[in-house]
NUVEX-799795 format. One line per 2 residues: number of its first residue (from 1); for each residue x, z, y of N, C-alpha, C. Coordinates in steps of 0.2 Angstrom, whole numbers, plus 5000, padded with zeros to 4 digits. Atoms other than C-alpha are relative to their C-alpha. Example, Ala and Ser with C-alpha at 12.3 -4.5 7.8 and 13.67 -1.06 7.14 Angstrom:
1	5004,5000,4994,5062,5039,4978,5004,5000,5006  4996,4999,4994,5068,5036,4995,4996,5003,5005
//
This chain:
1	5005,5001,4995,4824,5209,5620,4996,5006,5000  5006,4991,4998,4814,5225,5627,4994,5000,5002
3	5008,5001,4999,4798,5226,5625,4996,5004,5003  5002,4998,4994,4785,5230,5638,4996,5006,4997
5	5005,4994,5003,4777,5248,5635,4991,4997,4998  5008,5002,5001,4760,5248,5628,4996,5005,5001
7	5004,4996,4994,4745,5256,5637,4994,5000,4995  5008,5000,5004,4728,5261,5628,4996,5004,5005
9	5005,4995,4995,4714,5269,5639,4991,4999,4995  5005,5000,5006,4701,5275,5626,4995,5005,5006
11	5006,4996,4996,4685,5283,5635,5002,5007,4999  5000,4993,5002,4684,5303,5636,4997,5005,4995
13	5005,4999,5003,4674,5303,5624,5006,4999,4992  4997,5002,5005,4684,5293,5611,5008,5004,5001
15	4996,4997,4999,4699,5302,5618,5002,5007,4996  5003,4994,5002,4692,5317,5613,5002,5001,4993
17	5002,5000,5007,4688,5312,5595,5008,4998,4998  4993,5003,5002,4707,5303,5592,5003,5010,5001
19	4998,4995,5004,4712,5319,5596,4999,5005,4996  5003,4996,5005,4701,5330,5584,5003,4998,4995
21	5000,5002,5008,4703,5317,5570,5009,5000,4999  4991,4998,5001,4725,5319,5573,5001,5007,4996
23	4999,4994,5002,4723,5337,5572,4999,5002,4994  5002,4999,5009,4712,5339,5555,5004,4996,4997
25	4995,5002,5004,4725,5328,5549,5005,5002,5000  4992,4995,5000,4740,5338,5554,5005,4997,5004
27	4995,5003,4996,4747,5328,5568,5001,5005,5006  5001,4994,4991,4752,5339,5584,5002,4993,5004
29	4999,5005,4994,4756,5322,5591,4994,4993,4998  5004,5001,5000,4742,5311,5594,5005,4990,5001
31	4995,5005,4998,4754,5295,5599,5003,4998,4990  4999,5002,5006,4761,5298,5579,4993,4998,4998
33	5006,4998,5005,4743,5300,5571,4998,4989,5002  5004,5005,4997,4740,5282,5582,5005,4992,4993
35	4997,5004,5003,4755,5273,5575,5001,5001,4993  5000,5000,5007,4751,5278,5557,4995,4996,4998
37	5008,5003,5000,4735,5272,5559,5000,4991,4999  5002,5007,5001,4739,5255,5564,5005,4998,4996
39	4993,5003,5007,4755,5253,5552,4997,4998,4996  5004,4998,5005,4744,5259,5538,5000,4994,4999
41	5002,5005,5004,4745,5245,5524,4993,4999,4995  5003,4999,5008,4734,5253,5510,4995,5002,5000
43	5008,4997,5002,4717,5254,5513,5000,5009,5007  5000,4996,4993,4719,5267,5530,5004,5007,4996
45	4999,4993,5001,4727,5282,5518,5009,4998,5003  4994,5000,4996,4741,5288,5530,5005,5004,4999
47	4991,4999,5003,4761,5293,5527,4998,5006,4999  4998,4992,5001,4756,5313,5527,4994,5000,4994
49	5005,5000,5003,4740,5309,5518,5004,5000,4990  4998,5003,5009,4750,5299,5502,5007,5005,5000
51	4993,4995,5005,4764,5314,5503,4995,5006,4998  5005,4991,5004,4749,5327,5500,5000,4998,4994
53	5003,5002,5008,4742,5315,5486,5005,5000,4995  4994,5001,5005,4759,5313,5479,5000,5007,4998
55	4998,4994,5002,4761,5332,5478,4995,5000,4995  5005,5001,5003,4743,5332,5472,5002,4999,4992
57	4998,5003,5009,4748,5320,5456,5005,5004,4995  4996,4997,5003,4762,5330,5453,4997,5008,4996
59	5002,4995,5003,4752,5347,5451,4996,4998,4995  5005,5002,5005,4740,5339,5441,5004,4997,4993
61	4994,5003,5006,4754,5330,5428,5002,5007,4997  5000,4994,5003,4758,5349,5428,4996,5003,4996
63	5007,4998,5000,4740,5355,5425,5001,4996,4990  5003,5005,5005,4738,5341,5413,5006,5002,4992
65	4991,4999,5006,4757,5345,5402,4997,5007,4998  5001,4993,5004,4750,5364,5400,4994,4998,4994
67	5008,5001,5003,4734,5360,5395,5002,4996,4992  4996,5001,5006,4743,5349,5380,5003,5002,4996
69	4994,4994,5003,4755,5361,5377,4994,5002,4995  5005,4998,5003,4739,5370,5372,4998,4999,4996
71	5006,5003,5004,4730,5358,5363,5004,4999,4992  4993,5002,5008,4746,5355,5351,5001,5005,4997
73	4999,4991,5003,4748,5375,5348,4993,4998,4995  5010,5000,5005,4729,5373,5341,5001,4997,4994
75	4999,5004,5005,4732,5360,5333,5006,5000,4993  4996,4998,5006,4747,5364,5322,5000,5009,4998
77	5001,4996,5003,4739,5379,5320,5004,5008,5001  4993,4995,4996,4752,5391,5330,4993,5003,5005
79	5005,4995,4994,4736,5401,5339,5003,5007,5002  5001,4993,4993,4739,5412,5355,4996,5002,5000
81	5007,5002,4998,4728,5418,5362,5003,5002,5009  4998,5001,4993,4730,5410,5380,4996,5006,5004
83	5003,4995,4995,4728,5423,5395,4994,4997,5003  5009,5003,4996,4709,5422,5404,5005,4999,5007
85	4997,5003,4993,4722,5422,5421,5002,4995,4999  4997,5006,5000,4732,5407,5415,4992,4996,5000
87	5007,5006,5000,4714,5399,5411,4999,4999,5007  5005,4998,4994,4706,5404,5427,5004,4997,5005
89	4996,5002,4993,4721,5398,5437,5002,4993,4999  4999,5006,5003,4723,5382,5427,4994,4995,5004
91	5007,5001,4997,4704,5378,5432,5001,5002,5006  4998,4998,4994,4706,5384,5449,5006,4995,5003
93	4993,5003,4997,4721,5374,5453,4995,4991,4997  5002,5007,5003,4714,5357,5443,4993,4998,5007
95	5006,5000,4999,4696,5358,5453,5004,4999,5008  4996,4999,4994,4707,5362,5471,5004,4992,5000
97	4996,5008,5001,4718,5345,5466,4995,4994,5001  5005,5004,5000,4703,5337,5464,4996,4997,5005
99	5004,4998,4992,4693,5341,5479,5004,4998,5005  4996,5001,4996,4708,5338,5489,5001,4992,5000
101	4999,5005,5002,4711,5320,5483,4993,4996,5000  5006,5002,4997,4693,5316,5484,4999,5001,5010
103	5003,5000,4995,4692,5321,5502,5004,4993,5005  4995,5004,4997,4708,5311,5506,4999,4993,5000
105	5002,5010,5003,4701,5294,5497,4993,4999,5005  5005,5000,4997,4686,5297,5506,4998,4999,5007
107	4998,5001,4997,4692,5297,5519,5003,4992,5003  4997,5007,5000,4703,5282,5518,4994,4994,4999
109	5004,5005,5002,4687,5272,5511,4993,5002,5005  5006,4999,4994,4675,5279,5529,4994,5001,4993
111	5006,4997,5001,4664,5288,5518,4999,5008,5004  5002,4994,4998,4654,5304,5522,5003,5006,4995
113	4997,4996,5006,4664,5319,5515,4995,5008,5001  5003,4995,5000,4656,5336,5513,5000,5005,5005
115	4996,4993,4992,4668,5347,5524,4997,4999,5007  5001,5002,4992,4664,5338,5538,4993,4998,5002
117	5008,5001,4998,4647,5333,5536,4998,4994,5005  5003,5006,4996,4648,5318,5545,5006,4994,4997
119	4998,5006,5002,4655,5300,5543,5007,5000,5000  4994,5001,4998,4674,5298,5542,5002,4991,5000
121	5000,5008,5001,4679,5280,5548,5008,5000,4998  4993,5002,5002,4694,5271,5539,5005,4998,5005
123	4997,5003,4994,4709,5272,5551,5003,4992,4999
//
């Protein structure tokens, strides 16, 4: 059976903002960003959103396995002495991981995130 096109007419105003809020998410098509939205199971975090967080987890797993690795050298007494760049970029990456994943959930949950300085509503 073929079903009838479907037709949305959002004011010029909201037309506007749909497409803003497509684009800081990284859609070039404003029709995807729509049907992600209304698919959306999980609390409003959408398909590009949970492949950043996925990446996210993964560098942090990484982060987190160095940092171990470390803790275990210490501990058995096998002292390096860790480089200040692997620290500094350990810390810099962990902190960026963070940040990114708070803005995404933040989003998802229509809180006010920092970047944007104003309210994001959950799609």
């Amino acid at each position: 059976m073929r079903r009838a096109k479907l037709t949305v007419r959002p004011t010029e105003d909201e037309h506007a903002r749909l497409h803003e809020r497509a684009g800081n998410l990284g859609y070039d098509s404003l029709s995807a960003y729509l049907i992600d939205c209304a698919l959306s199971d999980d609390g409003g975090v959408l398909p590009r959103e949970r492949r950043t967080l996925e990446s996210l987890l993964l560098h942090v797993r990484h982060l987190s396995a160095t940092v171990e690795e470390e803790r275990l050298k210490r501990k058995a007494s096998v002292l390096e002495r860790v480089p200040q760049e692997l620290l500094n970029d350990i810390t810099r990456r962990s902190a960026e991981a963070v940040r990114l994943i708070n803005v995404i959930l933040a989003r998802a949950g229509g809180e006010e995130t920092e970047e944007t300085g104003e309210r994001e509503e959950a799609a």
